[in-house]
C-alpha positions in Angstrom: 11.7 -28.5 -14.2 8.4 -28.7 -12.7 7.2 -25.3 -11.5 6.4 -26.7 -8.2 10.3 -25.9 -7.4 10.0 -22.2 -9.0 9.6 -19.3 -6.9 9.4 -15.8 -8.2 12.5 -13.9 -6.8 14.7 -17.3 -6.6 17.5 -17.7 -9.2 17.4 -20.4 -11.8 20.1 -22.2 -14.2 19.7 -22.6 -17.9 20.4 -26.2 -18.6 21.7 -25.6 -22.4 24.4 -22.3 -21.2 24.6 -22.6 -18.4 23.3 -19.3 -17.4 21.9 -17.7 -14.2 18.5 -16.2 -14.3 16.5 -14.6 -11.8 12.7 -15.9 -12.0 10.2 -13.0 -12.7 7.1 -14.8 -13.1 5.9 -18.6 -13.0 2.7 -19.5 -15.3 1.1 -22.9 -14.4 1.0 -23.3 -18.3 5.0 -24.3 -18.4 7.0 -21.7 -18.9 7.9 -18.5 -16.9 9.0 -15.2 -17.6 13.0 -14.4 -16.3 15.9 -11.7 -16.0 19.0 -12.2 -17.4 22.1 -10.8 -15.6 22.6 -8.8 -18.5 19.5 -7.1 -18.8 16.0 -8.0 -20.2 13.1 -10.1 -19.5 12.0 -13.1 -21.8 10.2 -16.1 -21.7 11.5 -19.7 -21.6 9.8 -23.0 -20.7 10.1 -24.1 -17.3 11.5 -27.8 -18.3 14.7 -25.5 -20.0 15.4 -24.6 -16.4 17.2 -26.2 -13.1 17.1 -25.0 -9.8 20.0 -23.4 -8.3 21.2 -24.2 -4.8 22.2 -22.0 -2.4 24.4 -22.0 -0.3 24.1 -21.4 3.6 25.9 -18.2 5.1 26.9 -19.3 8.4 28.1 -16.2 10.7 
């Protein structure tokens, strides 16, 4: 994933699991620095990463 679609704060999928990660930090050297849901911070190279979509909460 290019880093041009990361955002710090904005959720993140890891392609291989599957898993949801929040976005800590983006580095313009290719990789960024997240959260897993279950605790901890680690770094992981951006192209490992798809954007999530959220969806719209209409009221």
């Amino acid at each position: 994933m290019d880093n041009k679609h990361l955002q710090e704060g904005a959720r993140a999928k890891i392609a291989s699991t599957g898993q949801i990660v929040e976005v800590k930090r983006v580095s313009e050297h290719g990789f960024s620095v997240v959260r897993f849901q279950t605790g901890g911070d680690y770094m992981i190279l951006n192209d490992r990463l798809e954007s999530v979509e959220q969806k719209e909460v209409q009221h």
